[in-house]
C-alpha positions in Angstrom: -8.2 33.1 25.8 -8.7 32.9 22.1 -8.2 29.8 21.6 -10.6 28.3 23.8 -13.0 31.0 22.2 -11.9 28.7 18.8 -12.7 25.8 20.5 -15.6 26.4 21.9 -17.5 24.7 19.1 -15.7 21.5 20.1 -16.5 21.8 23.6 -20.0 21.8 23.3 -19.8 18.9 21.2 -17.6 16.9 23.5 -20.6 17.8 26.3 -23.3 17.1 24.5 -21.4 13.7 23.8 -20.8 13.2 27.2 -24.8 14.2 28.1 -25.7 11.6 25.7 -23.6 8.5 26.9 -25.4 8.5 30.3 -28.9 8.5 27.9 -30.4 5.7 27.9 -30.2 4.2 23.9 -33.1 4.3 22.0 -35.3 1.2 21.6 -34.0 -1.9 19.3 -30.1 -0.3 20.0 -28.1 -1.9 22.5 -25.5 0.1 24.3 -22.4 -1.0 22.3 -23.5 0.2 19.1 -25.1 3.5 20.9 -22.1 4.6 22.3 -19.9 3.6 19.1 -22.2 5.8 17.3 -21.9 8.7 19.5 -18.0 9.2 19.1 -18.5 8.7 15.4 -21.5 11.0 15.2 -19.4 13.5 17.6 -16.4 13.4 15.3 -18.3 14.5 12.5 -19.7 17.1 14.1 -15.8 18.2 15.5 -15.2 18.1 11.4 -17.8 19.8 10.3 -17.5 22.7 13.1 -14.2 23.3 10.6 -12.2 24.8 14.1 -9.1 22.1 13.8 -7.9 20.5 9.9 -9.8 17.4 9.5 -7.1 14.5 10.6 -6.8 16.3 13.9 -9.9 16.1 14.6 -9.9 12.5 13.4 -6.8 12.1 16.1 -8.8 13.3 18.9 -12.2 11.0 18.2 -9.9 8.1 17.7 -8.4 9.1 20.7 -11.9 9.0 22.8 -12.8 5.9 21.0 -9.8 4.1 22.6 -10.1 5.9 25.9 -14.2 5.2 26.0 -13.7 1.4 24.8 -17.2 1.4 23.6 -17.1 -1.9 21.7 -15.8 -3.6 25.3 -12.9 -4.6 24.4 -11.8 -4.7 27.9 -8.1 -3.4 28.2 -6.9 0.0 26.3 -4.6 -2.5 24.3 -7.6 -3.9 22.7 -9.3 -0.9 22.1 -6.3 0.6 20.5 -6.4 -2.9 19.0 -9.7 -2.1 17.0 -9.0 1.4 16.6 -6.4 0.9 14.4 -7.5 -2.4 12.3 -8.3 -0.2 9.3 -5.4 1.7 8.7 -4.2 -1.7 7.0 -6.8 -1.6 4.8 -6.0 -2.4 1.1 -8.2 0.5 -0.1 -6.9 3.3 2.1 -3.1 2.7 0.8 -4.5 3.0 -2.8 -5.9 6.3 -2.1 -2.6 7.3 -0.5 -0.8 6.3 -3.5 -3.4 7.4 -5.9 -3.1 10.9 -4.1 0.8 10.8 -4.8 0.6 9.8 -8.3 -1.5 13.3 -8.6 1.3 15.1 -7.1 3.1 13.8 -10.0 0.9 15.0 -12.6 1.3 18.2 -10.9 5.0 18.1 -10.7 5.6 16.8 -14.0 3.1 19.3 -15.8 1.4 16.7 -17.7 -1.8 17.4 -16.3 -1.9 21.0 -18.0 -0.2 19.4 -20.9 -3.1 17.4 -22.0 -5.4 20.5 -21.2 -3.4 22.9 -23.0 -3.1 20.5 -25.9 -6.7 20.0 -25.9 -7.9 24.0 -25.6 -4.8 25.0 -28.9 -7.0 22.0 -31.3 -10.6 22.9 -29.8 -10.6 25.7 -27.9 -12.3 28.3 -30.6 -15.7 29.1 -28.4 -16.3 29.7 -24.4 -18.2 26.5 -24.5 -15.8 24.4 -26.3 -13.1 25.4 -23.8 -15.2 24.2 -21.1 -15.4 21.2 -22.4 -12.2 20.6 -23.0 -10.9 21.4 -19.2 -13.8 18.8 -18.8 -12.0 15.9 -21.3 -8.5 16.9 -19.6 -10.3 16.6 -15.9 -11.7 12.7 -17.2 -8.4 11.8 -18.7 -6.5 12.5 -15.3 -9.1 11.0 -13.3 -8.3 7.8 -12.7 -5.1 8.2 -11.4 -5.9 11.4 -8.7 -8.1 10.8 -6.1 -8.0 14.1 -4.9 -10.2 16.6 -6.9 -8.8 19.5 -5.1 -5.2 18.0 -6.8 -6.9 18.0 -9.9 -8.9 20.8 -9.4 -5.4 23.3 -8.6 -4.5 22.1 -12.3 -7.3 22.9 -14.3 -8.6 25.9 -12.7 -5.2 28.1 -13.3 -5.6 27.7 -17.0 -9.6 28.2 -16.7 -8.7 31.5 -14.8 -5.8 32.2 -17.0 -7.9 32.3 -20.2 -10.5 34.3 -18.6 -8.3 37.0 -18.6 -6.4 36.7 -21.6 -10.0 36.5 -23.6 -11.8 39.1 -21.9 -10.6 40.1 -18.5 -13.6 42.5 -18.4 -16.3 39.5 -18.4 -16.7 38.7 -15.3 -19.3 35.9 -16.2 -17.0 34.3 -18.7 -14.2 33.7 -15.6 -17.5 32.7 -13.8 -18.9 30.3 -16.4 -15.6 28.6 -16.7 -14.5 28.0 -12.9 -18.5 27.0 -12.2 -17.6 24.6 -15.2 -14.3 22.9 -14.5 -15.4 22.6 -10.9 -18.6 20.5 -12.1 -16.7 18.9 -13.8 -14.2 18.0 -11.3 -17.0 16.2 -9.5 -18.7 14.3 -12.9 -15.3 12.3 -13.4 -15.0 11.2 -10.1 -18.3 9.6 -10.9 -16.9 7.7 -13.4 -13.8 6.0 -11.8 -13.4 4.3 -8.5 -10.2 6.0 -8.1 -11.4 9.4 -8.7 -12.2 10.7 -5.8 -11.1 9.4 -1.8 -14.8 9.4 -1.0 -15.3 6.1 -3.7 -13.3 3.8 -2.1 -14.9 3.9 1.6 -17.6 3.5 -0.4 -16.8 0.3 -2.6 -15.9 -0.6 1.4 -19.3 0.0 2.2 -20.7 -1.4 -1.0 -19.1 -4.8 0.1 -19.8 -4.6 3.6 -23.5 -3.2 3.8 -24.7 -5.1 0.4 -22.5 -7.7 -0.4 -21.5 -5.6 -3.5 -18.1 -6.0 -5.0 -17.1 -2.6 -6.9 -13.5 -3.0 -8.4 -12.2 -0.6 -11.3 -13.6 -2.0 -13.7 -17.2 -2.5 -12.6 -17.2 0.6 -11.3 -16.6 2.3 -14.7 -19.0 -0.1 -16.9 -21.6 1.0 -14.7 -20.8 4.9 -13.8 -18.7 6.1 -16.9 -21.6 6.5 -19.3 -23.9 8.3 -16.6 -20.4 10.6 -15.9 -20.1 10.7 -19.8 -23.4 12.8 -19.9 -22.7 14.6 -16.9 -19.5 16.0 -19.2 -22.2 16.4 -22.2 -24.9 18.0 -20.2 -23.8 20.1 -17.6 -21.4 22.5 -19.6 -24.1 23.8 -21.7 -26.8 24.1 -18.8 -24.3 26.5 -17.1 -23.4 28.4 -20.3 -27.4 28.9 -20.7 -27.5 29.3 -17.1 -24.6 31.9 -16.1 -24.2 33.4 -20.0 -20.9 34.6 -20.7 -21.1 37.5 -22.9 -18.0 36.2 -24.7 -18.9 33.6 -27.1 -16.5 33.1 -29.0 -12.8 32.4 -27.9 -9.8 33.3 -31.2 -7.4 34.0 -28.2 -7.6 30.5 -26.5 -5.9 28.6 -29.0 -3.2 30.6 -29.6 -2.8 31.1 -25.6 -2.3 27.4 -25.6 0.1 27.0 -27.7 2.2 29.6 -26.6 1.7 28.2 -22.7 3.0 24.9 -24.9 6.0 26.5 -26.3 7.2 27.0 -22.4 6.5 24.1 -21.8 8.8 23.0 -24.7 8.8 19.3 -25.6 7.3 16.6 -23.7 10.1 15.6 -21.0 11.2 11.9 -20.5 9.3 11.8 -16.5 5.9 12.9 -18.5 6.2 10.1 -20.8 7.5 7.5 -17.7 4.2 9.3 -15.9 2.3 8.3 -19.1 3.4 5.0 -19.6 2.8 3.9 -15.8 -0.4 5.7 -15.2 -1.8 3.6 -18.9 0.1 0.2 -17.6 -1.7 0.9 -14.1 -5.1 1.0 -15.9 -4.7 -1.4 -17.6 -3.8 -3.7 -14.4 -6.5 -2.6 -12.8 -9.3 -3.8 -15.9 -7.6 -7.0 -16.4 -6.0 -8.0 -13.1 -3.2 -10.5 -14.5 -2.3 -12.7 -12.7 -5.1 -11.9 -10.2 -3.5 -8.2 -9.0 -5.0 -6.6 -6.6 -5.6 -2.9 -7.5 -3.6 -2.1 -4.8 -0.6 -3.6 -5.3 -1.0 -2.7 -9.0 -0.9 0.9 -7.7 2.4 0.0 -5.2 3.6 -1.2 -8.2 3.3 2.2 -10.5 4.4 3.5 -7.1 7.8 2.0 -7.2 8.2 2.6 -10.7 8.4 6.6 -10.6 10.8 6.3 -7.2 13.2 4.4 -9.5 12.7 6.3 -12.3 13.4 9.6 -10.3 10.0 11.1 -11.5 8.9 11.2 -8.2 11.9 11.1 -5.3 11.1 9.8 -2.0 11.3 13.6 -0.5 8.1 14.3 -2.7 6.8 10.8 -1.0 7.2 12.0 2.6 6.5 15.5 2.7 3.5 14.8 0.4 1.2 16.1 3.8 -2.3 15.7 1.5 -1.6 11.8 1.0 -0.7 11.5 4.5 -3.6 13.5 6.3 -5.9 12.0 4.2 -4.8 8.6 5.1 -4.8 9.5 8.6 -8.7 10.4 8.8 -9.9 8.2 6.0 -8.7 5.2 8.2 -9.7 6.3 11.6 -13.1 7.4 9.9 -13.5 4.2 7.7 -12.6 2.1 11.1 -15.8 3.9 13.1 -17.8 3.0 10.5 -17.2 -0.3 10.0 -17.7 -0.6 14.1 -21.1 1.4 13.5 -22.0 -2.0 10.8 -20.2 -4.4 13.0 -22.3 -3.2 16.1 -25.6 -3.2 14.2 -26.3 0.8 14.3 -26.0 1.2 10.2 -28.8 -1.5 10.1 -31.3 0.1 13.2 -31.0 3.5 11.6 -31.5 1.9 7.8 -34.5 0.1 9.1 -35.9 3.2 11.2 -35.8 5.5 8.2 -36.9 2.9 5.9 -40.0 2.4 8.2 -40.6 6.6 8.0 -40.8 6.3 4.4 -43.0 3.8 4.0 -45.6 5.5 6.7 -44.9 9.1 4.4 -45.3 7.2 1.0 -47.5 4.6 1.7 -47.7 2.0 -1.6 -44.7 3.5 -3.3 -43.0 1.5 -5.8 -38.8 0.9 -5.1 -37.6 3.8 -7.9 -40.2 6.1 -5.8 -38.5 5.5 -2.8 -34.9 5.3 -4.0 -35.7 8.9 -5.8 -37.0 10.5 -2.7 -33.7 9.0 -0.5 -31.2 10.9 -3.5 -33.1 13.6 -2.9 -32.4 13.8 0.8 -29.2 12.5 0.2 -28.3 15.5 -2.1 -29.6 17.9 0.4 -27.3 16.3 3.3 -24.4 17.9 1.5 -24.9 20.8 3.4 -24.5 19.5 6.3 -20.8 18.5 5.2 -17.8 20.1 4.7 -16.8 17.2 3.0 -18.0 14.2 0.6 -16.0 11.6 2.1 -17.1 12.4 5.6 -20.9 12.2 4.4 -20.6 9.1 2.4 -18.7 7.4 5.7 -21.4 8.6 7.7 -24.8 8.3 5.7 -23.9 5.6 3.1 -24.3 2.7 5.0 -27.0 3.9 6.3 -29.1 5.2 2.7 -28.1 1.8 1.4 -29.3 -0.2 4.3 -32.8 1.8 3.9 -32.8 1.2 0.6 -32.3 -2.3 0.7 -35.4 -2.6 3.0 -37.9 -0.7 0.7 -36.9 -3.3 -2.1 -34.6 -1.3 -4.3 -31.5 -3.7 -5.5 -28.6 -3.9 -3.2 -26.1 -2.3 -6.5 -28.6 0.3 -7.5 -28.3 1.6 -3.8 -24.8 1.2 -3.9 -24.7 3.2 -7.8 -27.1 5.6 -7.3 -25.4 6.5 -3.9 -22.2 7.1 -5.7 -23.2 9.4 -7.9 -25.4 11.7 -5.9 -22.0 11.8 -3.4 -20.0 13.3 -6.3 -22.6 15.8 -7.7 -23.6 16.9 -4.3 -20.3 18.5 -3.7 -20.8 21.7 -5.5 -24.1 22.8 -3.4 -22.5 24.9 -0.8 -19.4 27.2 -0.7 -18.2 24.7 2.2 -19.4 21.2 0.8 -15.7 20.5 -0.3 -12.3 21.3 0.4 -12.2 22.7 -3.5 -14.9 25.5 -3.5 -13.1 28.3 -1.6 -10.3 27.2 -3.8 -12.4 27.8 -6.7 -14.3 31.1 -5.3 -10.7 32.1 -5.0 -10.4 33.3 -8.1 -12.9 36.1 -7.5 -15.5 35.1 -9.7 -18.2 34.5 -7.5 -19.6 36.1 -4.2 -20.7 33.3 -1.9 -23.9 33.9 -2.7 -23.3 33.3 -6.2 -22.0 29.8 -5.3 -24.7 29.0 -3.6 -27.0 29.9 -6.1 -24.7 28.5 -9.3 -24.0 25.2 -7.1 -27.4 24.2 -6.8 -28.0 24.3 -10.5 -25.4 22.4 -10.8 -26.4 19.8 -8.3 -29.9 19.9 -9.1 -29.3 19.2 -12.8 -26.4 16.9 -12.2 -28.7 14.5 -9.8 -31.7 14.5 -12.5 -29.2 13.8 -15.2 -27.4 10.9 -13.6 -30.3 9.6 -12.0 -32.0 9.6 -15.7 -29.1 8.2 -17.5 -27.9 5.5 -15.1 -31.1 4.1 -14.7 -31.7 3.7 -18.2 -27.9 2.5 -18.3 -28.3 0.4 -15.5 -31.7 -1.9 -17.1 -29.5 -1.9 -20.3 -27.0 -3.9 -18.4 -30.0 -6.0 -16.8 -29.4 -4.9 -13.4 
């Protein structure tokens, strides 16, 4: 009896769903794309209700998408057929091995390494050591995907010296988890592979705008806006949440004596090391013509041979694999949703309710009051890749119709994904890692995160636009 009490949140979903498939489709959508929508739209919902983990919910909407058949494929073969086309996808497998790479950081400890070595040179004031568990989040970046992976590295340490500098001030613990978790979100912004959510959307990007985002061109245009985002945000919070500690003697020497455990830097950090800078590289200059991917399948192999990673830490890696399994069954809806034409009806439908609202508005009018909504959205997710999935194609179609350039769209949609994730206690997986710690009462969240998102959006916005007409886009 409980359990169907859990579910009922799901059950009203799936009748709602079932209300709306004999409702007839709104004008301009033919039925195809109508009932696509609907098991897409319902799965979200099932995710965001938070009653089953996220890939089991996934299972059971790709499970009604095959049963339903709504793209008419005729035969439960051929709806299987399309359910499953994008778990080939070239982009989903390098989030899967991105996401075991960051076990590896994990598992090798040089993730805390480079933050421990960073906080015993710099770590003399409460805002200094803030920004170095900022530099040690950007450095791992690019080679974990998962900011809760990188997130269970840095915040530790940021609740460890909390503690050891003054266990007493509560806003210095505060301050410093509100901190490293901003800044957990500000280096995704600045690599493609920073964050699962960026690669469905350089999918997207492609698909929606003809935009092709690789590694590279991702980080010429987003690393200087995520640059100032690690500049900016630190001292807004430390002005916002104000430690009474100021100054931090005791970080230092707590670094180098977590060091001294640590002992010397082991032959699988420097293997780690040496792949994750060869992978980089590969992925700015493509010799040969590489693929990111199989650049990444190549790093892959390297820490299998090289024991650093054993195949046990491969298969029983359950984050890689759960993400995989609902990034590719959610990627796969919403390619169906562009396929079938739904993306572009909604795009042009919103579109058309802006330009009644805002009549004569220029494009950087209109592509300022979409971030905003966009930003808001995030409350209505309990997580960044879902929203992107769902509402990037269609921001980026809208935008495209008021005039604003297909890879602004695509940029500026990037970066309010990111930066939207702090605004609620449930807008990512993270956060109830994060209030974990006892810092924060949800209502402090709350309040802390949209600071945090509000001045994160006007400081992107501001810098990547001037970034972007630098670059003459």
């Amino acid at each position: 009896m409980t359990r169907i009490k859990e579910l009922i949140p799901l059950i009203i979903i799936a009748i709602v769903a079932l209300i709306l498939w004999h409702v007839q489709p709104p004008s301009g959508l033919n039925v195809t794309a109508y009932h696509t929508a609907i098991i897409f739209i319902a799965t979200i919902a099932g995710i965001i209700s938070n009653v089953l983990p996220t890939g089991a919910t996934a299972l059971i909407g790709l499970t009604a998408f095959i049963l339903c058949d709504p793209t008419g494929a005729g035969s439960s073969k051929g709806a299987l057929t399309i359910a499953l086309r994008d778990f080939n996808h070239p982009l989903i497998w390098l989030i899967v091995i991105a996401t075991l790479l960051a076990k590896a950081f994990a598992t090798t400890g040089l993730g805390e390494r480079i933050a421990l070595l960073l906080l015993s040179k710099f770590g003399q004031s409460t805002l200094r050591v803030a920004y170095c568990l900022g530099v040690a989040d950007f450095l791992i970046a690019p080679g974990t995907p998962s900011n809760t992976a990188r997130a269970s590295i840095m915040a530790p340490i940021a609740d460890s010296l909390a503690k050891v500098i003054d266990k007493d001030d509560k806003k210095l613990g505060q301050f410093l988890i509100s901190s490293s978790s901003a800044m957990n979100d500000a280096s995704a912004v600045g690599f493609s592979t920073g964050f699962a959510g960026n690669a469905a959307l350089v999918g997207i990007a492609l698909s929606v705008a003809g935009v092709t985002l690789d590694f590279a061109t991702w980080s010429e245009y987003l690393l200087v806006p995520a640059l100032a985002l690690l500049i900016c945000i630190p001292f807004v919070l430390y002005k916002t949440i104000s430690p009474k500690t100021k100054e931090t003697p005791k970080a230092p020497e707590f670094a180098k004596q977590e060091l001294a455990k640590l002992k010397g830097t082991t032959a699988p950090e420097w293997i780690l090391l040496g792949t994750f800078v060869a992978m980089i590289i590969m992925w700015v200059t493509k010799p040969f013509g590489m693929y990111t991917t199989v650049a990444a399948f190549i790093g892959l192999s390297v820490l299998i041979i090289t024991n650093v990673l054993s195949w046990n830490d491969v298969k029983n890696n359950s984050a890689a694999w759960d993400t995989f399994f609902w990034f590719a069954t959610l990627m796969g809806m919403a390619n169906n949703l562009k396929g079938t034409g739904f993306s572009t009806w909604v795009g042009h439908s919103v579109a058309h309710a802006l330009k009644t609202g805002m009549v004569g508005a220029s494009p950087t009018l209109f592509l300022m009051a979409m971030m905003a909504l966009y930003l808001i959205s995030a409350y209505l997710f309990a997580s960044g890749t879902a929203k992107v999935m769902a509402l990037g194609p269609v921001v980026i179609g809208a935008l495209m119709t008021l005039g604003v350039s297909p890879i602004i769209a695509v940029l500026a949609v990037a970066g309010i994904t990111n930066v939207g994730c702090n605004l609620s206690t449930y807008s990512h997986a993270r956060n109830p890692i994060m209030m974990g710690y006892g810092y924060h009462t949800s209502a402090e969240w709350m309040k802390i995160g949209l600071v945090i998102a509000i001045s994160s959006a006007v400081v992107f916005m501001a810098t990547g636009m001037a970034w972007w007409s630098i670059l003459g886009l």
